[in-house]
C-alpha positions as CSV (number, residue, x, y, z in Angstrom):
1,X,-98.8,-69.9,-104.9
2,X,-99.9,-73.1,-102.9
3,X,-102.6,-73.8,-104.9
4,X,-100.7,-73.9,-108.2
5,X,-98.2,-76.0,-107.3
6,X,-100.7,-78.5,-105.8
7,X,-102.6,-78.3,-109.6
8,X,-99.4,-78.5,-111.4
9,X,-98.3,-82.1,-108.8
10,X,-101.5,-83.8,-109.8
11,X,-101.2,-82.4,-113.1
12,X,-97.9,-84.2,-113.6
13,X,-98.8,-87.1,-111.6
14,X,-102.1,-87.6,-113.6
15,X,-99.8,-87.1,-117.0
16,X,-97.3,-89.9,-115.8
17,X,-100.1,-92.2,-115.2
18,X,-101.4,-92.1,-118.0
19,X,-98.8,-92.0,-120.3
20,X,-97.7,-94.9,-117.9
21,X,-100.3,-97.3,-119.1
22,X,-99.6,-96.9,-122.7
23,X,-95.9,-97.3,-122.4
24,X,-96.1,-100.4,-120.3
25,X,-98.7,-101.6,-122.8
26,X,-95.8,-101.9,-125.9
27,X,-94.3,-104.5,-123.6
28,X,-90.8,-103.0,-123.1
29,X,-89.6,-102.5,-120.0
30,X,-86.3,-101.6,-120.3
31,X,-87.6,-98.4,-122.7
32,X,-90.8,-97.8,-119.5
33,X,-87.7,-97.4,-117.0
34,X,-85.6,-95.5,-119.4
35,X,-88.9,-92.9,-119.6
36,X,-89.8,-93.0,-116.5
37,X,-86.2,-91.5,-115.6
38,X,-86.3,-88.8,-117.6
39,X,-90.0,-88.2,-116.8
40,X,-89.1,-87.8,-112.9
41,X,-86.4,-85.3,-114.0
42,X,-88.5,-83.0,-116.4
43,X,-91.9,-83.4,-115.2
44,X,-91.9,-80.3,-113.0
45,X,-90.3,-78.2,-116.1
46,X,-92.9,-79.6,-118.8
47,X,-95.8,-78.5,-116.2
48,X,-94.3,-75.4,-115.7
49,X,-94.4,-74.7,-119.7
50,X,-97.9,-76.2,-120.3
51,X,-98.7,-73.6,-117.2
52,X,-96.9,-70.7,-118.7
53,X,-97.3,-71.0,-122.2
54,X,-101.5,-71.1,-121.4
55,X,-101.2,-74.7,-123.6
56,X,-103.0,-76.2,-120.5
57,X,-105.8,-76.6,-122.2
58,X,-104.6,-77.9,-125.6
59,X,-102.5,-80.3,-123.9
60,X,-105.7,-81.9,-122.5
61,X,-107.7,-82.4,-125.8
62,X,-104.5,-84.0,-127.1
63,X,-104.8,-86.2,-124.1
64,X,-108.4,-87.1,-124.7
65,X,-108.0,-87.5,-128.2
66,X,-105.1,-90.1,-127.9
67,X,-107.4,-91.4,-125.3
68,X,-110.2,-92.1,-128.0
69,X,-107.6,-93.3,-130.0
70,X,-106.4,-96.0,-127.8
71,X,-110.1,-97.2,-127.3
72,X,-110.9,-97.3,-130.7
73,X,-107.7,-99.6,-131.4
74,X,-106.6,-97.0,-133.4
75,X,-103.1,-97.2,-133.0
76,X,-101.4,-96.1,-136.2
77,X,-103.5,-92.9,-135.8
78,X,-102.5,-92.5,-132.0
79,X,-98.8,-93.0,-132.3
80,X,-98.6,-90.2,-134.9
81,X,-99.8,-87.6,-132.1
C-alpha cells in the first residue's frame, strides 16, 4: 500500500540521518562513504524487516536510547548498542 511505503521512505531516510550524524562525527570519511554505500543498497530491505518482523517499535527505543547516550557523552555505553 501507498501509505506504507511512504512510512517505510521516511522511515529509512530519518534512520540514515541520524545514524549519519554520528558516523560523520568519528571523523572518518572514507568509512561514512563506505556506509553510506551499503546503506543506499540495504535500506529498503532493513525497513522491510523492522516492518515485518513488528520490531518497529523496539528499533525506535534503541534509537532514543543511543540518542540519550550521545547527549550524555556517554560514548563507551553508546557504542556497545
Amino acid at each position: 500500500n501507498l501509505e506504507r511505503r511512504a512510512r517505510r521512505n521516511d522511515w529509512t531516510d530519518l534512520n540514515w540521518l541520524f545514524h549519519e550524524r554520528l558516523y560523520r562525527a568519528a571523523g572518518q570519511p572514507r568509512t561514512l562513504a563506505v556506509v553510506r554505500t551499503l546503506h543506499l543498497h540495504a535500506q529498503r530491505y532493513v525497513a522491510m524487516q523492522n516492518e515485518m518482523s513488528g520490531r518497529e517499535e523496539r528499533s525506535r527505543d534503541e534509537h532514543y536510547t543511543l540518542l540519550r547516550l550521545c547527549e550524555a557523552k556517554e560514548v563507551d555505553l553508546a557504542v556497545t548498542m
